[in-house]
C-alpha positions in Angstrom: 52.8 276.1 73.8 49.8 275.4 71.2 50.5 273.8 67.8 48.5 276.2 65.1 45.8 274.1 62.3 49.3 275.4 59.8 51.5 273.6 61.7 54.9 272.5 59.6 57.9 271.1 61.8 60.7 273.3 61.2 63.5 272.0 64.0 65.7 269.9 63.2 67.4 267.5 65.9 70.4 265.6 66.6 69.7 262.2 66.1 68.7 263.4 62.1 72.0 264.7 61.7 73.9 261.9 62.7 72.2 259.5 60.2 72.8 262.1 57.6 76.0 261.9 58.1 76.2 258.4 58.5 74.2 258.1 55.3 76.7 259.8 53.6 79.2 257.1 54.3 77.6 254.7 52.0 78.4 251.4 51.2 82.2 251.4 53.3 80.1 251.7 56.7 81.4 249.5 59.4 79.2 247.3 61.6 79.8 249.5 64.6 78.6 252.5 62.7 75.9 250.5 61.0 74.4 250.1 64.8 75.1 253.9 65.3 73.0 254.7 62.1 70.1 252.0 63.4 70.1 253.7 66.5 69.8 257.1 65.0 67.4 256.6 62.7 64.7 255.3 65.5 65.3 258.3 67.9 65.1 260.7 64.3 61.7 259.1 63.9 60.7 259.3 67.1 61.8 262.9 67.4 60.0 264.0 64.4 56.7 262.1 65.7 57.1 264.4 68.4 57.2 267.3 66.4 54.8 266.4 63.6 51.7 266.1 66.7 53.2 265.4 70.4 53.5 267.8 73.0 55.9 270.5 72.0 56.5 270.8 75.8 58.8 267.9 75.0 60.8 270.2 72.4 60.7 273.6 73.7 60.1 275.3 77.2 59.1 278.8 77.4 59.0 281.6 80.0 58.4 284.6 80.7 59.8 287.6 83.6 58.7 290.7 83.0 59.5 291.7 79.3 62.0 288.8 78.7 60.9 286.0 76.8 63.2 282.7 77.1 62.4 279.9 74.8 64.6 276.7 75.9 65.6 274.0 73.5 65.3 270.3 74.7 68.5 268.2 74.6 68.9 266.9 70.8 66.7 270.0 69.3 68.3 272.5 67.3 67.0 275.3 65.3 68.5 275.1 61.7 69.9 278.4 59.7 68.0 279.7 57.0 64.4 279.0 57.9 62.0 281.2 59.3 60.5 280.4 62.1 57.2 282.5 63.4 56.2 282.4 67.6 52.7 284.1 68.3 52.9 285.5 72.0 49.8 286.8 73.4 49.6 289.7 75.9 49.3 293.1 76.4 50.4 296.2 74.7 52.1 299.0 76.7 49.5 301.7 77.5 51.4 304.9 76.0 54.1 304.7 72.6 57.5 306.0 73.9 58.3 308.8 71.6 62.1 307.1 71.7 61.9 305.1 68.5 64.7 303.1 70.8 62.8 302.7 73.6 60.2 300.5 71.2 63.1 298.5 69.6 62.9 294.5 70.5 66.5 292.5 70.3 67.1 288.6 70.0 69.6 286.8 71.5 70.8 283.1 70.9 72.9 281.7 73.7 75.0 278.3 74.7 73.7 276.0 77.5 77.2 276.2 79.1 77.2 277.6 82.4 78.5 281.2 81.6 75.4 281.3 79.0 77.7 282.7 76.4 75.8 284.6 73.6 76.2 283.3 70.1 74.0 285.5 68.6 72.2 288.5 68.6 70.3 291.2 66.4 69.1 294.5 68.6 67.5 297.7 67.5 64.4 295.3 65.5 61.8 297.2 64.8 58.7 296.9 66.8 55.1 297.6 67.4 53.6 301.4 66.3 50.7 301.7 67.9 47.4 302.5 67.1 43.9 303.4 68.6 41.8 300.6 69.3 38.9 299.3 68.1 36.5 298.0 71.5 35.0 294.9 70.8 32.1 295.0 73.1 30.6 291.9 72.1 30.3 288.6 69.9 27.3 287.3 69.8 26.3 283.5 68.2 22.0 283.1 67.5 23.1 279.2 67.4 26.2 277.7 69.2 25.3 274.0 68.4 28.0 272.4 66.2 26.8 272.0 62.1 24.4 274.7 62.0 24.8 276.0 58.8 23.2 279.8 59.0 24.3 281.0 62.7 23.6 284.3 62.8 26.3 286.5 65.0 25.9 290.0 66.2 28.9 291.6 66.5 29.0 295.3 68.5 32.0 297.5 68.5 33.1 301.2 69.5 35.5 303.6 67.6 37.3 305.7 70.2 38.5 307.7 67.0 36.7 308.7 64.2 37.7 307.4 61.0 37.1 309.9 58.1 36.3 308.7 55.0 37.1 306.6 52.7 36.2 304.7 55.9 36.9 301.1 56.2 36.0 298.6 59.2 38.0 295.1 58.0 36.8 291.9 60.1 38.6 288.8 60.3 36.8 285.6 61.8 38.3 282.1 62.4 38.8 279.8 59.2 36.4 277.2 60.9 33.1 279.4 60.7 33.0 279.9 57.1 29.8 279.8 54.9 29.4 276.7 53.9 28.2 275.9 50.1 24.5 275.8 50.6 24.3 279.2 53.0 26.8 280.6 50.6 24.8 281.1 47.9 21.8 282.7 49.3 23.3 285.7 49.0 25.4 288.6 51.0 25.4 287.6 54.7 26.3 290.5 56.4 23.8 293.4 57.5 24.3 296.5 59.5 21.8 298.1 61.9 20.8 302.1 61.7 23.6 302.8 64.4 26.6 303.0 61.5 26.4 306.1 59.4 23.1 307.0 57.3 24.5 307.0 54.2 25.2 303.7 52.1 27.7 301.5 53.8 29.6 299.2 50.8 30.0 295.4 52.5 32.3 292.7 50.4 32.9 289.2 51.7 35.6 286.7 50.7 36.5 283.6 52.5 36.6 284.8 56.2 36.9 288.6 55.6 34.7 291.7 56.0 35.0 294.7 54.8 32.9 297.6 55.4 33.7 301.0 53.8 31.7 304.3 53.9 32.6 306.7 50.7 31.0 309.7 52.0 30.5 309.7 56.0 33.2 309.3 58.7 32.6 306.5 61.0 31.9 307.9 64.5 34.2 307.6 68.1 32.2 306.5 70.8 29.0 305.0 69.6 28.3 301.2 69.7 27.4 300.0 65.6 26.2 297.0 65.7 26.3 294.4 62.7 25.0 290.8 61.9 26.9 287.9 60.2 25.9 285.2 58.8 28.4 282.1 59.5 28.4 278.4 59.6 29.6 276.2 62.4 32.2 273.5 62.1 31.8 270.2 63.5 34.0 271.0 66.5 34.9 274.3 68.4 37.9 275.5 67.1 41.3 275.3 69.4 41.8 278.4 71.4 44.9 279.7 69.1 43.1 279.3 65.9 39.7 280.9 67.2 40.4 284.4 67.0 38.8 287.4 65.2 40.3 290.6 63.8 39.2 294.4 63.8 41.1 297.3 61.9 40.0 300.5 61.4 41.3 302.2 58.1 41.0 305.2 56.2 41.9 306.9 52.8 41.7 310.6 53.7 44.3 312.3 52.1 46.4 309.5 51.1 45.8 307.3 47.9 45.8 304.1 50.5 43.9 303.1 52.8 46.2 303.3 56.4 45.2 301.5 59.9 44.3 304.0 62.6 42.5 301.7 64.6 42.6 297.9 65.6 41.9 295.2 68.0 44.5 291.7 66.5 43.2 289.4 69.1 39.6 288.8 70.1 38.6 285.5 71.2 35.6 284.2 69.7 32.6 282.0 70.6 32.6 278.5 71.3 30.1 275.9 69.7 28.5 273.0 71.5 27.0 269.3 70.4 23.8 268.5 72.4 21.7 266.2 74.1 18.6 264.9 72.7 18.1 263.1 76.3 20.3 261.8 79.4 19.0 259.3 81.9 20.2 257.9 85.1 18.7 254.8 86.3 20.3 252.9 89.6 20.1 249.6 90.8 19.6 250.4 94.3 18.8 253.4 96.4 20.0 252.7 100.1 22.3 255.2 101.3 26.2 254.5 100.9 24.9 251.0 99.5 27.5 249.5 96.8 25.3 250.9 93.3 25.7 250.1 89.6 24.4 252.9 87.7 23.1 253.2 84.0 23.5 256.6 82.0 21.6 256.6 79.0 21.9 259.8 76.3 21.5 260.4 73.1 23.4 263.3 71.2 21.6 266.1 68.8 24.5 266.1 66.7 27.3 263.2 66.1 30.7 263.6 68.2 33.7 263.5 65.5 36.6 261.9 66.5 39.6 264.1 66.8 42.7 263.6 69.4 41.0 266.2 72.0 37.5 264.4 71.9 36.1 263.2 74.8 32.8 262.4 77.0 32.9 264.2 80.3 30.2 263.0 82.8 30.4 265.2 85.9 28.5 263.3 89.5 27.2 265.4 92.2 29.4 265.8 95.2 30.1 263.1 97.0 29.1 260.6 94.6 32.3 258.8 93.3 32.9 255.6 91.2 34.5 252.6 92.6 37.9 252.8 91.1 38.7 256.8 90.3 39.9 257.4 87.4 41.8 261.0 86.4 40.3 262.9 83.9 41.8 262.2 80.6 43.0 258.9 81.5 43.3 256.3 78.6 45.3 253.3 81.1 42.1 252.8 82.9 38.1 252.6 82.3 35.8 252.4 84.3 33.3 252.8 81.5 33.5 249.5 80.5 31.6 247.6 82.0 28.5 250.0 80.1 30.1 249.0 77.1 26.9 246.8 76.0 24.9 249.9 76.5 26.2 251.5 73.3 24.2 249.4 71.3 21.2 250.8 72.8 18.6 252.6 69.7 
C-alpha cells in the first residue's frame, strides 16, 4: 500500500480509545487505572506514528482473488463511523460494458474476525464504472529528465479511437510536482500543438497542472497520432509512483449545453527525473588478483541530492566484485561506507 503526498490519518485504534475513556474519568482515577492510561497513551502514540509516516503494512493488509478485494485490519485498528475514507486501486477495466446495469454494480461488506466471518455490514447495488472510449497514450516524452530544470520541454502523442465533434475538448492532467515554476511561468503560454490536430485554431488554457485544448469549429479525428509540446518544470526529486500520474479525457459539447466525456485514459504513468554526475572515479590500492583491496570512489553530482526518507546513494560493482562485510541494500544497522567517510570533504 502507498501513502499519497495528501495523506491524513483517518483510523482510529484501540489503545486511543481507552485513554479517552480513561480521560474521562478525571481526577477519581485510581492508581491501577492511572498505569492503564500511561500504558495507553504510549501505544496511542506509537500507533499514530505509524499512521502519520510508517509502513501502513503494519495497519492494513490487502489482497486480491479475482474481483474480490479484502482489506484486513491489524489487531488494535479500527475504522471509525462517519468519515470518509478514499482507497485508489489500480488495474484493469473489463473489456466490454454489460448492458445489465446489475451486472456493473460493486457491493461492500464489513465483517468480524471471528471464525464464522460474520458480516456486520454491507451496501450492494453501488453504482459503478460507465465506460467510455479511450484515449491511447502512445507516448510521453521529457527533452530534460535531470532534476531542477526549470523549462523541460515534453512531447506528448495520443490517438482518438472516436472522433469527438465539436465543441471538442482534449483535458490533460500532469503530476503536481512538474508545475511551471515562477520564472518559466511568466514567459508566456507553454503549450504548442503540431499541424497533426485539426487546421483550424485550436483554443489552449493552462492553470496549475491542467490543459485544456478545445476546437470550436473542427471535430477532433479517431485514429491519427496529434502530437503536442509542454512546457514543465522539474522538481528536485522524481515524484513517488502513486502521485506521478497523468490524465486524458476526451469531451464534447455537441448537442448538449455541457461538455460530456466520451473518451479517457485516468492512469498514465509519467516520466521519471534523474540528478547526475559531473564525474565518478575509482582508484584502488592494489591490483593483484583476489588480493585483499581498499578502493576509493570519488564523484561529484550535477545537481545537489535532497534529503527525503527514500534518498539514497546506490553504487552498483561488477560481478564478482563484493565488499568485505555485505551489507543489504537499504540497510541503516551497518556501513561499510564509513571508513570513506574523510572523503566527503574532498572539493
Amino acid at each position: 500500500m502507498f501513502r499519497p503526498a495528501s495523506w491524513v490519518c483517518v483510523l482510529d485504534f484501540q489503545p486511543c480509545v481507552d485513554q479517552a475513556e480513561l480521560e474521562s474519568i478525571g481526577s477519581l482515577i485510581s492508581t491501577a487505572e492511572q498505569a492503564e492510561l500511561d500504558a495507553a497513551t504510549l501505544s496511542c502514540d506509537e500507533w499514530q506514528t505509524k499512521c502519520t509516516s510508517g509502513d501502513l503494512s503494519e495497519l492494513i493488509t490487502c489482497e486480491s482473488q479475482g474481483s474480490v478485494l479484502t482489506l484486513t485490519l491489524q489487531p488494535d485498528v479500527l475504522l471509525p463511523s462517519g468519515r470518509f475514507f478514499r482507497i485508489t486501486v489500480p488495474g484493469h477495466n473489463i473489456r466490454y460494458q454489460s448492458a445489465d446495469d446489475a451486472d456493473m454494480s460493486w457491493t461492500f461488506r464489513t465483517r468480524d474476525s471471528d471464525v464464522d466471518k460474520t458480516v456486520l455490514d454491507e451496501r450492494v447495488g453501488v453504482t459503478g464504472v460507465s465506460l467510455v472510449n479511450v484515449v491511447d497514450v502512445l507516448s510521453i516524452s521529457p527533452y530534460d529528465k535531470k532534476v531542477g530544470s526549470e523549462s523541460n520541454v515534453v512531447t506528448v502523442t495520443i490517438r482518438l479511437d472516436k472522433k469527438i465533434d465539436p465543441y471538442a475538448r482534449l483535458l490533460i492532467t500532469y503530476p503536481e510536482a512538474y508545475s511551471l515554476i515562477d520564472g518559466a511561468a511568466n514567459q508566456g503560454l507553454s503549450v504548442s500543438v503540431a499541424a497533426d490536430w485539426p487546421t483550424k485554431t485550436i483554443n489552449i488554457v493552462q492553470y496549475n497542472n491542467v490543459i485544456e485544448l478545445t476546437s470550436f469549429e473542427e471535430a477532433m479525428p479517431a485514429d491519427r497520432d496529434m502530437t503536442l509540446d509542454i512546457i514543465l518544470s522539474n522538481p528536485a526529486i522524481s515524484p513517488m509512483a502513486v502521485d506521478n500520474i497523468w490524465t486524458f479525457e476526451a469531451l464534447s459539447r455537441a448537442n448538449s449545453d455541457t461538455f460530456y466525456t466520451l473518451s479517457s485514459h485516468m492512469y498514465v504513468h509519467g516520466f521519471k527525473i534523474f540528478g547526475e554526475f559531473s564525474s565518478a572515479t575509482i582508484t584502488p590500492t592494489l591490483i593483484s588478483p583476489t588480493a585483499s583491496n581498499r578502493v576509493n570512489l570519488y564523484f561529484m553530482l550535477k545537481s545537489p541530492l535532497i534529503y527525503t526518507s527514500a534518498s539514497y546513494l546506490w553504487v552498483w560493482l561488477p560481478m564478482g566484485w563484493t565488499p568485505n562485510t555485505y551489507v543489504a541494500a537499504g540497510s541503516t544497522t551497518t556501513n561499510w561506507w564509513s571508513e570513506l567517510a574523510p572523503a566527503w570533504a574532498v572539493q
